[in-house]
ZAMARGU-4260 file (C-alpha; in steps of 0.2 Angstrom, whole numbers, plus 5000, padded with zeros to 4 digits):
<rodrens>
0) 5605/5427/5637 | 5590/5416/5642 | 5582/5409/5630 | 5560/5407/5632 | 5552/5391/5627
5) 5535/5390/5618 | 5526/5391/5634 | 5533/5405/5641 | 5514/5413/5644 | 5514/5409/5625
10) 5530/5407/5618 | 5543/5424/5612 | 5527/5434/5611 | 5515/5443/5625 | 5498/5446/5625
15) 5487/5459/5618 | 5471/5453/5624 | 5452/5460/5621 | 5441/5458/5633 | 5424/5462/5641
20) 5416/5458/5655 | 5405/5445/5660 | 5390/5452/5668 | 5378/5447/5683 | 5360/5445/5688
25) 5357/5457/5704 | 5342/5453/5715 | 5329/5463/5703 | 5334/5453/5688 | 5344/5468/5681
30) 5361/5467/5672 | 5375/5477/5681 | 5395/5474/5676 | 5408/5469/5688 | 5419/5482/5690
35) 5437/5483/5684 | 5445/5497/5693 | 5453/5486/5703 | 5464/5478/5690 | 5464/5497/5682
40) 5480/5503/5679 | 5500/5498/5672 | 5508/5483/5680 | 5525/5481/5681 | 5537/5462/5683
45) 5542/5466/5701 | 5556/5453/5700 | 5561/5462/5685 | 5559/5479/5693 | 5572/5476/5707
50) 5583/5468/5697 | 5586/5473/5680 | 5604/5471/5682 | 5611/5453/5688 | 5630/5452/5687
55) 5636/5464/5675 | 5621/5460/5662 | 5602/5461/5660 | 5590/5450/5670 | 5577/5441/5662
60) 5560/5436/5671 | 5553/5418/5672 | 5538/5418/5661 | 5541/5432/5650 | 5531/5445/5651
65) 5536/5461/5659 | 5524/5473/5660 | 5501/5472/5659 | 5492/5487/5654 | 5473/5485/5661
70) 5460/5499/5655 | 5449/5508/5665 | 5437/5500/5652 | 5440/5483/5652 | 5432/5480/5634
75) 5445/5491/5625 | 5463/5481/5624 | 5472/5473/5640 | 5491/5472/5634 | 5503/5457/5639
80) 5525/5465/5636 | 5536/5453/5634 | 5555/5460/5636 | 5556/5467/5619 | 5538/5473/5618
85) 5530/5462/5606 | 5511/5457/5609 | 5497/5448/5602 | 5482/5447/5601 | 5465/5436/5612
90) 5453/5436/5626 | 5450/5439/5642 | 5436/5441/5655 | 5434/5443/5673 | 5424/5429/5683
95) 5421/5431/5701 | 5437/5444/5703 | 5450/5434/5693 | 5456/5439/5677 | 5455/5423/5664
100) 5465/5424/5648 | 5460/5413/5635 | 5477/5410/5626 | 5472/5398/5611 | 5458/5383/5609
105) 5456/5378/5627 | 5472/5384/5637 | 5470/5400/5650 | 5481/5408/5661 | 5473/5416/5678
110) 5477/5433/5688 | 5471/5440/5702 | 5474/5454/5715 | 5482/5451/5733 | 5488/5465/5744
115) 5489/5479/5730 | 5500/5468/5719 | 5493/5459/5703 | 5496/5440/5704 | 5500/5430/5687
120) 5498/5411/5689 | 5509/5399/5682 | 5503/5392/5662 | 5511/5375/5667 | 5521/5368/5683
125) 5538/5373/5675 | 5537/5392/5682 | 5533/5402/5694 | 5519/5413/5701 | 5524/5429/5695
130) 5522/5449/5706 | 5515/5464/5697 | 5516/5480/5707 | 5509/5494/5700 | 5517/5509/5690
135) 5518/5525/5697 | 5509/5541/5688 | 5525/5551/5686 | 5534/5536/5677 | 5519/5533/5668
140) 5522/5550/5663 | 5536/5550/5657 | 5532/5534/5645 | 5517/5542/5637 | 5528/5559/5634
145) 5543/5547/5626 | 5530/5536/5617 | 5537/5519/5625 | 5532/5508/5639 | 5536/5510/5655
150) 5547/5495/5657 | 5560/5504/5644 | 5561/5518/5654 | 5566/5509/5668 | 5579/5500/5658
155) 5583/5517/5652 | 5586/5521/5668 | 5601/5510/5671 | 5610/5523/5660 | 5603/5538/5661
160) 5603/5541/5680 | 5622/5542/5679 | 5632/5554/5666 | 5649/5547/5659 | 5667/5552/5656
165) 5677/5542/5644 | 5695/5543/5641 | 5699/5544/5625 | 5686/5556/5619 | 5689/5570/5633
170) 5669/5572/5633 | 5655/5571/5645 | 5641/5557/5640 | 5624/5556/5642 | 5609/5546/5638
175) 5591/5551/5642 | 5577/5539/5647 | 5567/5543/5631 | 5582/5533/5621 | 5593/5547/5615
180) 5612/5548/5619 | 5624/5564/5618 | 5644/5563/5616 | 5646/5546/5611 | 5653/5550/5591
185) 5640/5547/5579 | 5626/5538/5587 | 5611/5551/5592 | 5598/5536/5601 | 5601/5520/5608
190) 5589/5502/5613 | 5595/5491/5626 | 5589/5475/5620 | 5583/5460/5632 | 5579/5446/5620
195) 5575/5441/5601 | 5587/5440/5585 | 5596/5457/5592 | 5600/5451/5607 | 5608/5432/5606
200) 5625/5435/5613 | 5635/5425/5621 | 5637/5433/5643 | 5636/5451/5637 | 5618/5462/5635
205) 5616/5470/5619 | 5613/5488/5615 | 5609/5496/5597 | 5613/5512/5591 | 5605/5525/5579
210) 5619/5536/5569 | 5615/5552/5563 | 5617/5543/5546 | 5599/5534/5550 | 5610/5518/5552
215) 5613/5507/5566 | 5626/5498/5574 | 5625/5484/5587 | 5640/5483/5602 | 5638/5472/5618
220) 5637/5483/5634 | 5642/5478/5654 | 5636/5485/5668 | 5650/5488/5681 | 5650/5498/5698
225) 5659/5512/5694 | 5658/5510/5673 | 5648/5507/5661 | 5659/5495/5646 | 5655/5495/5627
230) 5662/5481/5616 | 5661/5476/5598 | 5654/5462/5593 | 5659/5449/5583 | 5646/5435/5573
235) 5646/5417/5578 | 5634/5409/5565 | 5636/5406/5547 | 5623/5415/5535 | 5610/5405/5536
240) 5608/5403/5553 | 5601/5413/5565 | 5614/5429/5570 | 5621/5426/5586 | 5636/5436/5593
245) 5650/5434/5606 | 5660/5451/5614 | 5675/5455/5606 | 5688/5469/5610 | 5682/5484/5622
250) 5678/5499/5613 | 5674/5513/5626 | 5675/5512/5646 | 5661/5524/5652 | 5667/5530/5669
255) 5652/5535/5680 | 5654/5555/5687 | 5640/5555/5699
</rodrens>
């Protein structure tokens, strides 16, 4: 898995930023708001978008941060995703139709709109400009009705448009965008993790399930054409390090049957 550094638009976690708007003088001497409808709306990493999976794995983005939520009302909260949805929070403002972020003492991070698409500049000349394209209303839909963003149900997504047959359990297998699973024994919801503690493993993405139990259980997962493959995983690091895991033996070959 890649690993961020601290400047990753500020380190392992994204932004929560409030904001309001700075206002303007008309000709009259009256006070009017610049308008945010333009930045309204839930915008998504395209880089990400077109390519969750890489190889047989989960793909990371350049600087982080996967998916901005701008309000219709700018002063209520404008939320920055990294991969594993954390956030935080600070300010923002819109000056002469770019949206300033004001990170920490005197650092800021600009984004602007250029041909529908929302454009986040670089925090330092070691990435990349990075493309937001805006979220569709019926995903959005689907997110607010399974309470998660909208960039997990597109990494649901990788699963659940397919269902699965495996082998040794004669049964059909299923997992749903909202995170629940059918037919695998004992596990009743799953998270595909992209980054953090969870998910330090050595060429293999990690995916945590839920038992009916209420406990959970950690195996490393690969994306193949036809397959999905789910491995156990063993730990690496002594106790008082930080957990980090390699793939051990295959567990269960998830054959795609449509």
């Amino acid at each position: 898995m890649v690993k961020w550094s601290a400047y990753t638009f500020y380190g392992f976690t994204a932004v929560l930023l409030t904001s309001a708007f700075l206002s303007c003088k008309n000709s009259k001497g009256e006070t009017k708001k610049e308008s945010s409808d333009a930045f309204a709306g839930i915008w998504i990493a395209k880089e990400f978008a077109d390519n969750i999976i890489t190889g047989n794995g989960i793909k990371t983005v350049d600087n982080g941060v996967t998916e901005i939520i701008v309000p219709s009302n700018i002063k209520d909260s404008i939320v920055f995703l990294n991969e594993d949805l954390e956030r935080d929070k600070h300010k923002a403002a819109i000056i002469k139709d770019t949206l300033i972020n004001y990170l920490y003492e005197d650092v800021t991070q600009k984004a602007f709109l250029k041909n529908g698409s929302l454009i986040l500049l670089p925090l330092d000349n070691r990435y990349q400009t990075q493309e937001y394209k805006k979220g569709d209303s019926s995903l959005i839909k689907k997110a607010k009705e399974a309470n998660v963003s909208v960039v997990r149900i597109l990494i649901n997504r990788v699963l659940s448009v397919n269902t699965y047959f495996e082998k040794s359990l004669k049964s059909e297998i299923k997992f749903d965008e909202d995170g629940k699973v059918n037919g695998l024994p004992d596990f009743k919801s799953y998270y595909i993790s992209i980054n953090g503690d969870g998910a330090f493993a050595e060429d293999v993405t990690v995916i945590t399930f839920k038992t009916l139990k209420g406990s959970e259980k950690s195996l490393g997962i690969e994306f193949g054409k036809d397959k999905v493959e789910l491995y156990d995983l063993k730990l690496i690091t002594q106790p008082d390090e930080k957990p980090a895991y390699q793939k051990g033996k295959l567990l269960y070959s998830l054959l795609k049957t449509k």
